[in-house]
C-alpha positions in Angstrom: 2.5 -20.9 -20.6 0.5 -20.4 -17.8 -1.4 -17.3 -19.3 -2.0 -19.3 -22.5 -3.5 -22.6 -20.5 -5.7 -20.1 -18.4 -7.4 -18.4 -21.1 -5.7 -15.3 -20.1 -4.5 -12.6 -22.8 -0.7 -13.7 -22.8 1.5 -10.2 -21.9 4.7 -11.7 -23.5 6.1 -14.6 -24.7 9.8 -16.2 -23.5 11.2 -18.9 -25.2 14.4 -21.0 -23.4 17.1 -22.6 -25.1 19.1 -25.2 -24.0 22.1 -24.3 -26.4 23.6 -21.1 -27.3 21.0 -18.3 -26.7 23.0 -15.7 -27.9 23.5 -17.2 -31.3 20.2 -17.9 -31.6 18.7 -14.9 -30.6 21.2 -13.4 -33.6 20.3 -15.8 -36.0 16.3 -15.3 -35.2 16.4 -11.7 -35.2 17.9 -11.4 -38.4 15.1 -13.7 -39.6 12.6 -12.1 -37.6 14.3 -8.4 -39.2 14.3 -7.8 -35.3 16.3 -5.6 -33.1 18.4 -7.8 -30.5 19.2 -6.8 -27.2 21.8 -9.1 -24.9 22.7 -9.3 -21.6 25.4 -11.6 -21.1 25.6 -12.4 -17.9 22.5 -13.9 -17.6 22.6 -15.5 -20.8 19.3 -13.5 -22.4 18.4 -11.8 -24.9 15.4 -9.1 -25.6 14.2 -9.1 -29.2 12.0 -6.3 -30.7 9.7 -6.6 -33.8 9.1 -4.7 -36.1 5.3 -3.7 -35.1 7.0 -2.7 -31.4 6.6 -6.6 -29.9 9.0 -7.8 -27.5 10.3 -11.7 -27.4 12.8 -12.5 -24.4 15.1 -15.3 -25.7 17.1 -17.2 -22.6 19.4 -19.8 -22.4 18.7 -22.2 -19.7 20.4 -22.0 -16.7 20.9 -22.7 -12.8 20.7 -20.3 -10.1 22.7 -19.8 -6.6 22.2 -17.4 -4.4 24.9 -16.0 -2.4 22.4 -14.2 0.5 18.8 -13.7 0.8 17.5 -10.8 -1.7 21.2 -11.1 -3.7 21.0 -11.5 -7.3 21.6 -15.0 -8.7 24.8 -16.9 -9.9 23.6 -17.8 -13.2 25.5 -21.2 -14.2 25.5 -22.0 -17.8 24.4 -24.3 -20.1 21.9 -26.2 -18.4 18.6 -28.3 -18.8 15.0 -27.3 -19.2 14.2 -29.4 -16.5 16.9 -27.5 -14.6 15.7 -24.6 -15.8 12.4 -24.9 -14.3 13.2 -25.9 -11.1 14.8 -23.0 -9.9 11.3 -21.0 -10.9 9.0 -19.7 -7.9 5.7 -21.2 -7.9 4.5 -24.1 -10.1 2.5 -22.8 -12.3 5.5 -20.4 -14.0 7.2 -23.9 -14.0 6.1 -25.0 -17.2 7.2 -25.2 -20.7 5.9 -26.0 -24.3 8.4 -27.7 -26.5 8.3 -26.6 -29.7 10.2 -29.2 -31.3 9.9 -31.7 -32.2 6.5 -33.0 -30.4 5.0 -30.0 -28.7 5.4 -31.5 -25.0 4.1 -30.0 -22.5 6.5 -30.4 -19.7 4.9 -30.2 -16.4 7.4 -31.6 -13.7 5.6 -30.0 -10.5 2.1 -30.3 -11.5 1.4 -26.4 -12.3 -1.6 -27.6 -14.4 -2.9 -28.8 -11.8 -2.3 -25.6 -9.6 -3.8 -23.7 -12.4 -7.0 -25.9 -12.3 -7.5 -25.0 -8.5 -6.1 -22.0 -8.3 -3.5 -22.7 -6.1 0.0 -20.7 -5.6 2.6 -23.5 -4.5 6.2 -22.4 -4.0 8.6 -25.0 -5.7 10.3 -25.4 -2.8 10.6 -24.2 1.0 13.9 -21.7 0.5 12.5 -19.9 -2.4 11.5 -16.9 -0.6 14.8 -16.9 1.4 16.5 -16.9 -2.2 14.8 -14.1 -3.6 12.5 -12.3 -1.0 10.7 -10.6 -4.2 9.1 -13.7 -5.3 6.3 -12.7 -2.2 5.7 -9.6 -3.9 5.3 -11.7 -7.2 2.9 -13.8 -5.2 0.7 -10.9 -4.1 0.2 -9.9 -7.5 -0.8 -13.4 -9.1 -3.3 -13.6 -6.3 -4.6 -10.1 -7.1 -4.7 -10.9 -10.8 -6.0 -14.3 -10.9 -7.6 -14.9 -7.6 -5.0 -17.7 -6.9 -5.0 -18.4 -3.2 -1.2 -19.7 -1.6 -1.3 -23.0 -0.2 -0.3 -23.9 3.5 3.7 -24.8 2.5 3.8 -21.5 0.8 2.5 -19.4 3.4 4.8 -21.1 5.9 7.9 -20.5 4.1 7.2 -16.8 3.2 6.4 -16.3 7.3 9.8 -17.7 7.8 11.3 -15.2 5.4 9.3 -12.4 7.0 10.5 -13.7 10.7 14.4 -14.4 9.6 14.7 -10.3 7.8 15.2 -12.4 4.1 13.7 -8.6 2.8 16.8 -6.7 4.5 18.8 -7.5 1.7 16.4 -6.5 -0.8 17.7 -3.1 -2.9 15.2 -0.4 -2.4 15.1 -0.3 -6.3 14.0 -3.7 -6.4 11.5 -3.2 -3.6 9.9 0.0 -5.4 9.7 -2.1 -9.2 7.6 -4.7 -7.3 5.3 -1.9 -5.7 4.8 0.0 -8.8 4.0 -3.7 -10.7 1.0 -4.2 -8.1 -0.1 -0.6 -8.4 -0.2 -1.0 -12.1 -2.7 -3.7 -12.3 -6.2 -3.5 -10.9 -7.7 -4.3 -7.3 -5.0 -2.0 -5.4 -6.7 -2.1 -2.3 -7.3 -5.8 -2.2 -3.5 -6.5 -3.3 -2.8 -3.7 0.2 -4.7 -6.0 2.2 -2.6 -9.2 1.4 0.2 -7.8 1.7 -0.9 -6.6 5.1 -2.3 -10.4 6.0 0.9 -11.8 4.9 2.9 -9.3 7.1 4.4 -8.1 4.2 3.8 -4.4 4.4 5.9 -4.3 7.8 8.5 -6.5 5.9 9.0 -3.7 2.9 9.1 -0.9 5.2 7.8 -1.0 8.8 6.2 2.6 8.5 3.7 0.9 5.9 2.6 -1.0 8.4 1.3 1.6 10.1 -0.3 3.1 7.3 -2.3 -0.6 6.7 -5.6 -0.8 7.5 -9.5 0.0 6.5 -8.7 3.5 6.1 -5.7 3.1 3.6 -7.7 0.5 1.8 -10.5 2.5 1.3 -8.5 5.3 -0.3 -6.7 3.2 -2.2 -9.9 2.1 -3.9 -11.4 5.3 -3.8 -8.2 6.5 -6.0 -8.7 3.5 -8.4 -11.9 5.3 -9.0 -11.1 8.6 -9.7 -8.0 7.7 -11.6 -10.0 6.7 -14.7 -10.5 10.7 -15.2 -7.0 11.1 -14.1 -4.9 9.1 -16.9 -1.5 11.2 -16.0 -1.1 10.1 -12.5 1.0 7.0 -11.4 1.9 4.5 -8.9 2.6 7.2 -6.8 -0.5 8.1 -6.4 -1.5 4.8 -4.7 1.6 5.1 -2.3 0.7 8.2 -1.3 -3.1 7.4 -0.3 -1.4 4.1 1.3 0.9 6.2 3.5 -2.2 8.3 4.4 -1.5 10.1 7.7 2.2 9.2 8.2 4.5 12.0 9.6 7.7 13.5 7.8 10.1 11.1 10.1 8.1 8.1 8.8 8.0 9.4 5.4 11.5 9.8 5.3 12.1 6.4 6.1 9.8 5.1 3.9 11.6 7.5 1.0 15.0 5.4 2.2 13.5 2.0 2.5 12.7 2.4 -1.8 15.2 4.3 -2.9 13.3 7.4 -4.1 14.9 10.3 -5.6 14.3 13.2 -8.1 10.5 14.5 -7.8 9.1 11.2 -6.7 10.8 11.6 -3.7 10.0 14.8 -2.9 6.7 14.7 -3.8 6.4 11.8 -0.5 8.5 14.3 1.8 5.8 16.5 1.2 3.3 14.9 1.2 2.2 16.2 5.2 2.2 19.9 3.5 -0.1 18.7 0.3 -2.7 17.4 3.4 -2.6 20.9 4.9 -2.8 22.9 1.6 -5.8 20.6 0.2 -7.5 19.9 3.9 -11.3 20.1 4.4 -13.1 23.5 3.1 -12.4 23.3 -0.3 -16.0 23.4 -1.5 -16.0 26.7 0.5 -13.5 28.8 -1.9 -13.6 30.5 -4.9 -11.9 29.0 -7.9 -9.1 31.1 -7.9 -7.9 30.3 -4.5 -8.3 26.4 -4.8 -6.2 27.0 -8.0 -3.6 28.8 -5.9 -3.4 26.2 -3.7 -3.2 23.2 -6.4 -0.3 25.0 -8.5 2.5 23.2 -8.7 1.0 20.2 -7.4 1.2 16.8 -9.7 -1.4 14.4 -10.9 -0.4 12.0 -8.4 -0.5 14.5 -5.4 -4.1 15.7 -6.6 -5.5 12.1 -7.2 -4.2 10.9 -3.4 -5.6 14.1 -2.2 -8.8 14.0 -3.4 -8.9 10.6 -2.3 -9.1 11.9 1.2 -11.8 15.0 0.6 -15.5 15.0 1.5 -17.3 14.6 -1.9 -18.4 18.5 -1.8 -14.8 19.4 -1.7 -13.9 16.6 -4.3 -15.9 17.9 -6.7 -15.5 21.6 -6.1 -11.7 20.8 -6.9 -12.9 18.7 -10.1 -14.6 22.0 -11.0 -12.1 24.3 -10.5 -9.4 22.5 -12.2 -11.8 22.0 -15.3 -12.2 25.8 -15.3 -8.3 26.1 -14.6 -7.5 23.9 -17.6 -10.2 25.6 -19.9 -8.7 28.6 -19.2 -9.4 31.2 -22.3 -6.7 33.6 -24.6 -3.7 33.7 -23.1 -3.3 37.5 -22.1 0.6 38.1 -21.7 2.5 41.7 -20.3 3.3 42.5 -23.7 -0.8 42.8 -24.4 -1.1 45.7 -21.9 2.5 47.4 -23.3 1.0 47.6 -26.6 -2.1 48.8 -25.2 0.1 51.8 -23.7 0.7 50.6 -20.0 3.8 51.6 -18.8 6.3 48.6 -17.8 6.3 48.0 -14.1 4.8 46.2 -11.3 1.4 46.8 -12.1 1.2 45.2 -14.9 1.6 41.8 -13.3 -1.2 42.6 -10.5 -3.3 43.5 -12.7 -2.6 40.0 -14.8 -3.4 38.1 -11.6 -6.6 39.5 -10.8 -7.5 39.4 -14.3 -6.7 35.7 -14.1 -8.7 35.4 -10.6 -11.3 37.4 -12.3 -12.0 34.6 -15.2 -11.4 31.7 -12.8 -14.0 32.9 -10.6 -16.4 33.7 -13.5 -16.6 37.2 -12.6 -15.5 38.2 -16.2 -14.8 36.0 -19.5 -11.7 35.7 -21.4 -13.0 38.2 -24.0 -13.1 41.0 -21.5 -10.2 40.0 -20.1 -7.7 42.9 -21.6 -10.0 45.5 -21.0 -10.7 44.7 -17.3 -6.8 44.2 -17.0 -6.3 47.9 -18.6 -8.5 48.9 -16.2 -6.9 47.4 -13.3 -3.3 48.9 -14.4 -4.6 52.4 -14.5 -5.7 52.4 -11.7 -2.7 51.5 -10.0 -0.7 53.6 -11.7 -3.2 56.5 -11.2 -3.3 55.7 -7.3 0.9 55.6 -7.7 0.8 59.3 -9.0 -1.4 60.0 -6.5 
C-alpha cells in the first residue's frame, strides 16, 4: 500500500485475511494454477505464479513478544484493525479492502506520513518488541528519504540505551545488513545508522569502523561495483570494517553469525590489505595476478576501494588481461610435443603463463616458448 500511494514500483504484494488463510491461499492457488507454500505457525502462506511472481497470503493476527529481539506469539484469528496495529511505522499500517468497497483503511494517519515524509513508530515499545524494526527504519529513510520523527527517535535511543539488540540472532542481524547493502546509497544508509547509534548497537567493533573514511569507501565501492556484478553485500562490509584488526573481526564474524567462506573471507580480511597494499601500479601483470588468486569478487571490490587510482586501475588491467587469457596450454601439450613427464614441465607452464600476462609473448607462441623453456631445464638437469 504504501509503495502503491507513493508512486513507487510496488516490490510485492500481501494480501491479509481475516478468516482462514490457509484455505484460502489453497483455494486461490488452485485458481491462480499457483504453487502454495505454508507456514503454519504464523498463519501465512507464499504463493508462486506461474511467470515466477510471488503473493504472500496472511491471516490476520496479534503479536506478543516474550523478550526484546524474540520472535512473536502469533494469536489467531484476529481483526484487520488488529492486524495493523501491531505493524512498525504508520505508513506499513495501511490496508486496501478489496471487498466489497475498496476502503482504504488508514487508522494511524500513514497517508499523511507518506505526504510528509515522515517515519512514525506506532507506538513507543515497538523497538523494544523487535529491535530489527530500526534496521527497517534505516532502510525506508535511505530508500525514500523519509526522516523519523522526534517519538521515534526517542524510543529507538531507549532500545539502544536498555541492550533491546542483545537478543537479536546474529542471523537476523546479518539479513537486515545485507537488505540495506542491496539497495542503493550504502554510504548514506552507514551514516544513519552511525547517527542513530546503531552501528555500536549491531556490533560495537562497527562502531569503530564508522566514520568519513568508511563512508567514503563505501561509496567509492558503489561505484566500482557496476563493473563488478558478481560481488555482494560482503563487499560493502568489508570496506565498512576498513582497518579493523583480527580480534575485532572476529567479534564482528560472532556478533552475525558468519560461517562457510563468508566468514572466512572477514577473518582475512587484514591479510587481503597486506597482499593488495599500495604499489600495485608498480608490478607486472603476472605478479598482481599472483597476488589476486584466489581472492573473491567481494575481497577485490573492498580492496580496490581502498587503492590509489594508479593502482586501481593497474589491477582493472591486469585482471582484464587475466580473464582474456588465450588457448589453454595443458601438460599434456608439451607430452605430445615429446617432453618428458616431470617437474619441468609445470615451470615451464608458469612462466609461459607469466610470459602472456606480461605481454612478453602471445597465446599463439605460447607452446613453442614453453618447449623451449622445458628443454632447457631438462638440458641444464643432464648437465
Amino acid at each position: 500500500m504504501r509503495d502503491l500511494l507513493a508512486g513507487h514500483p510496488v516490490r510485492d504484494v500481501d494480501l491479509v485475511v481475516e478468516a482462514d488463510a490457509a484455505g484460502f491461499s489453497r483455494e486461490l492457488a488452485g485458481s491462480l494454477a499457483a504453487a502454495a507454500r505454508p507456514h503454519d505457525r504464523f498463519g501465512t502462506a507464499v504463493l508462486t505464479l506461474p511467470g515466477g511472481d510471488r503473493l504472500d497470503v496472511a491471516a490476520a493476527r496479534r503479536e506478543a513478544y516474550a523478550s526484546p529481539g524474540a520472535l512473536p506469539t502469533v494469536t489467531l484469528p484476529a481483526t484487520i484493525a488488529e492486524d495493523l496495529a501491531r505493524r512498525d511505522f504508520t505508513v506499513n499500517a495501511m490496508a486496501l479492502e478489496l471487498s466489497p468497497g475498496r476502503r482504504l483503511v488508514d487508522p494511524y494517519g500513514g497517508v499523511r506520513d507518506l505526504a510528509r515524509g515522515t517515519l512514525r513508530v506506532l507506538h513507543p515499545a515497538s523497538f523494544a518488541d523487535d529491535p530489527t524494526r530500526a534496521l527497517r527504519a534505516v532502510r525506508y529513510a535511505n530508500r525514500y528519504g523519509f526522516r523519523p520523527d522526534s517519538q521515534t527517535r526517542r524510543a529507538l535511543a531507549r532500545a539502544v540505551e536498555t541492550g533491546a539488540f542483545d537478543g537479536v540472532s546474529g542471523d537476523r542481524l546479518r539479513r537486515e545488513l545485507v537488505k540495506i547493502f542491496s539497495e542503493p546509497g550504502r554510504a548514506a544508509a552507514v551514516g544513519l545508522l552511525r547517527r542513530l547509534g546503531l552501528d555500536a548497537a549491531i556490533a560495537p567493533p562497527l562502531a569503530k569502523a564508522t566514520g568519513e573514511a568508511a563512508r567514503r569507501r563505501l561509496r567509492r565501492v558503489e561505484a566500482l561495483a557496476r563493473a563488478e556484478p558478481l560481488a555482494g553485500w560482503l563487499a560493502y562490509l568489508l570496506a565498512w570494517a576498513g582497518e579493523l584488526g583480527p580480534a575485532d573481526l572476529g567479534r564482528l564474524a560472532d556478533r552475525l553469525g558468519l560461517a562457510g567462506s563468508e566468514r572466512a573471507r572477514l577473518l582475512g580480511w587484514p591479510a587481503t590489505r597486506r597482499r593488495l597494499g599500495r604499489g600495485l601500479a608498480r608490478l607486472r601483470v603476472s605478479e598482481i595476478a599472483r597476488r589476486i588468486g584466489g581472492l573473491s569478487p567481494d575481497e577485490l571490490l573492498a580492496a580496490s576501494a581502498r587503492m590509489p587510482a594508479p593502482d586501481r586501475r593497474a589491477l582493472r588491467i591486469a585482471r582484464r588481461r587475466i580473464d582474456r587469457g588465450g588457448p589453454s596450454l595443458r601438460g599434456a601439450d608439451l607430452i605430445a610435443a615429446g617432453v618428458a613427464p616431470g617437474e619441468a614441465i609445470g615451470r615451464a607452464l608458469s612462466r609461459t603463463r607469466d610470459a602472456i600476462l606480461d605481454g612478453r609473448i602471445t597465446p599463439r607462441e605460447a607452446l613453442a616458448f614453453a618447449l623451449r623453456l622445458a628443454e632447457k631445464s631438462a638440458a641444464g638437469a643432464r648437465g
